[in-house]
N, C-alpha and C positions, 0 to 999 in steps of 0.2 A: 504493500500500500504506500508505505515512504520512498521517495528518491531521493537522492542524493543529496545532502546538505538541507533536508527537511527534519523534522521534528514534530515530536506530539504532546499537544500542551492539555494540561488538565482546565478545564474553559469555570468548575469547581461549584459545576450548577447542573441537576438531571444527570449525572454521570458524564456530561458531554466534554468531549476534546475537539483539539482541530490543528487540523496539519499547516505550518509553519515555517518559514526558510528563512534565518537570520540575515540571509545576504540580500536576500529582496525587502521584504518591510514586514514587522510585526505590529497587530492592531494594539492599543495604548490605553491608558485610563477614559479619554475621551469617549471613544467609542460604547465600553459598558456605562460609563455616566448617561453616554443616550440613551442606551437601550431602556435607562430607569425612570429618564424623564418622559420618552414617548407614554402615550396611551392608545391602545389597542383596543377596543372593544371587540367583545364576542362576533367571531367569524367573520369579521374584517379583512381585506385584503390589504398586505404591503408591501413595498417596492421599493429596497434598496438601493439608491445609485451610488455607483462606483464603490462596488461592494468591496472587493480586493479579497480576504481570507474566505469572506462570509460569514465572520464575528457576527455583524449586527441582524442577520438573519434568522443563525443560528441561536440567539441568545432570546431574541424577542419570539423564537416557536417556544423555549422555555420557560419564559417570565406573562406570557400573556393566553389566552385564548384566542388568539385571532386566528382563522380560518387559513387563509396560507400566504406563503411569504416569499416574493424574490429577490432576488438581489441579481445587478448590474455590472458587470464587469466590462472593463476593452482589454486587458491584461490575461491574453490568455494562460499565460501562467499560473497567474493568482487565481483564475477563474476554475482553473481544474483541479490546485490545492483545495475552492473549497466545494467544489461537486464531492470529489472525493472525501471530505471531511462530513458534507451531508450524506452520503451515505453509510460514512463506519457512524454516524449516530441515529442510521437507518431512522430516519426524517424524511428521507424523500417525496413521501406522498404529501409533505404539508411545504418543505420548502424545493424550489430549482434555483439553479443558477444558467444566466444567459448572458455570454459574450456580445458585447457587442457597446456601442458609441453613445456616452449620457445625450449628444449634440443630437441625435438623432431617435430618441428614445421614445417621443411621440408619434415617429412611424414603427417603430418594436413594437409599441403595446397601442391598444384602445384606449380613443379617449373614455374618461372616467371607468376604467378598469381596475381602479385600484381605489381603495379607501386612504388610504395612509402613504407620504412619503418620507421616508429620515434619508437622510445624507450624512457622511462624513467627509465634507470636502478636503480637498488641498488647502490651508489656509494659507500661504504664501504667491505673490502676486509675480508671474512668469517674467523678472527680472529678463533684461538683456544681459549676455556674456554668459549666464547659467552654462555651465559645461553637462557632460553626459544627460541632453534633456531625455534621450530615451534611458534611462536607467530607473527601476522601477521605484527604488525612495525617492527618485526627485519627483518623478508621475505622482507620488503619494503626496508630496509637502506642497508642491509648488502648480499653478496654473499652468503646467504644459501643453496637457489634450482638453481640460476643457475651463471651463469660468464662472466666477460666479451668476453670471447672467446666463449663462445657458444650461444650469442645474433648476434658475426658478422660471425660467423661457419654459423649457419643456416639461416642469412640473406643473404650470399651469394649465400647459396644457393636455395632461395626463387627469389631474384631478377634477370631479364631480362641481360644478359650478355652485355647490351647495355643499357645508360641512365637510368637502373634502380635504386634511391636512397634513402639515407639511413640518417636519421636525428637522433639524440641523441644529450639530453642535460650530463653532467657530470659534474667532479671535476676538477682543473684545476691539481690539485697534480698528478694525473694519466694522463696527458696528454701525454707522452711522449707512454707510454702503450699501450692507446688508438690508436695512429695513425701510430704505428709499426703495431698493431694489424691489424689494417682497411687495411694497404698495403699487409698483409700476406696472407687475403683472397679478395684479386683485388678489393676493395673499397677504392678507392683513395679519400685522404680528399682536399675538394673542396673549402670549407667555412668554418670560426671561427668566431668566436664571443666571447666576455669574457662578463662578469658578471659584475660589482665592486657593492659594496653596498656604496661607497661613490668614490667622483672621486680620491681622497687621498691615498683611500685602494686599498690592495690586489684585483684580483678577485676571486669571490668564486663559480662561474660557469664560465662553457664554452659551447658554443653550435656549434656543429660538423654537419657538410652534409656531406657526400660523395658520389662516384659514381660509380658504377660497371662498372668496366673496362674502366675506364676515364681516360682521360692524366693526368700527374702531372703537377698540377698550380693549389696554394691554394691563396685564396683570403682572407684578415684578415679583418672583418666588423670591423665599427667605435664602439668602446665602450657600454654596456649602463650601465649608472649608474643611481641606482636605486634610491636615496636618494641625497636632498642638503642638507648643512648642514644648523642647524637653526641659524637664525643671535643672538648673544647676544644681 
């Protein structure tokens, strides 16, 4: 089942694992944070873009009731670590995985085909001079193959003109970006959440819902911080 320079991680939820290559990119705190902040309702459908392992697919068939789950990949590498990690957690029947371009993902699926979308984007803005742009941590960190505008481009137009919505964790730096963005294609932001890694510090994420074609009233959740400090 493993190749070469891969590995099997205990995911430490339902017995589930998920196969892993250090050398290409490992999913991060981020990622489970979303999976805690989405809401799922019973037998919903969700659509992972730019899944990569398939972490967030596979975690939210775990933590939620929803009816079934895909996730998005252009990496076909990553895309076949996590078919394969769907089925050593023989989940198949609830989640797939499908190769294939976020830019184009409005002709992959049906509009309003999907209840729910989370993203875990690239958070870094596809500087010039970047070296190896095809190397798959930089695909992972930075705007390569695709941008913030064409994750909420084609989730709006994937989602239900009505209660369809849309979770993303991100940077807080680009927040202001982010939720001009989200109102330009009628995914009104709903919910925030910030990050801190100490209650002291800055936060260093933010975690976004929104809703196709929802009224404006954003709700700011209480904090979470990830870390106390240690007592001297």
């Amino acid at each position: 089942m493993l190749k070469e320079g891969e590995r099997l991680d205990d995911l430490q939820l339902s017995g589930y694992e998920i196969i892993q290559n250090p050398e290409r990119f490992c999913f991060g705190v981020d990622a489970v944070l979303l999976t805690d902040f989405v809401k799922v309702k019973t037998g919903e459908r969700v659509l992972d873009l730019g899944t990569g392992t398939g972490v967030i697919p596979i975690l939210l068939e775990a933590k939620t009731q929803g009816g079934h789950f895909t996730g998005l990949e252009i990496q076909e590498e990553s895309a076949d670590m996590a078919r394969r990690s769907v089925a050593h957690n023989r989940i198949s029947e609830k989640v797939n995985i499908v190769t294939g371009d976020i830019k184009e993902a409005a002709e992959i699926f049906k509009t309003a085909s999907f209840d729910v979308i989370t993203t875990n984007p690239p958070y870094m803005l596809n500087n010039h001079g970047l070296k190896n742009t095809g190397d798959a941590r930089t695909i992972a960190r930075h705007e390569v193959l695709c941008t913030l505008e064409d994750i909420l481009r084609e989730s709006a137009k994937i989602l239900p003109e009505s209660k369809g919505r849309f979770y993303m964790v991100h940077k807080p730096f680009r927040l202001t970006e982010i939720l001009n963005k989200m109102c330009q294609y009628k995914i009104e932001p709903k919910r925030l959440q910030f990050v801190h890694p100490y209650v002291d510090k800055e936060p260093t994420m933010v975690l976004i819902e929104g809703m196709k074609g929802g009224r404006p009233r954003v709700k700011i959740e209480p904090p979470i911080i990830m870390y106390e400090r240690q007592a001297r």
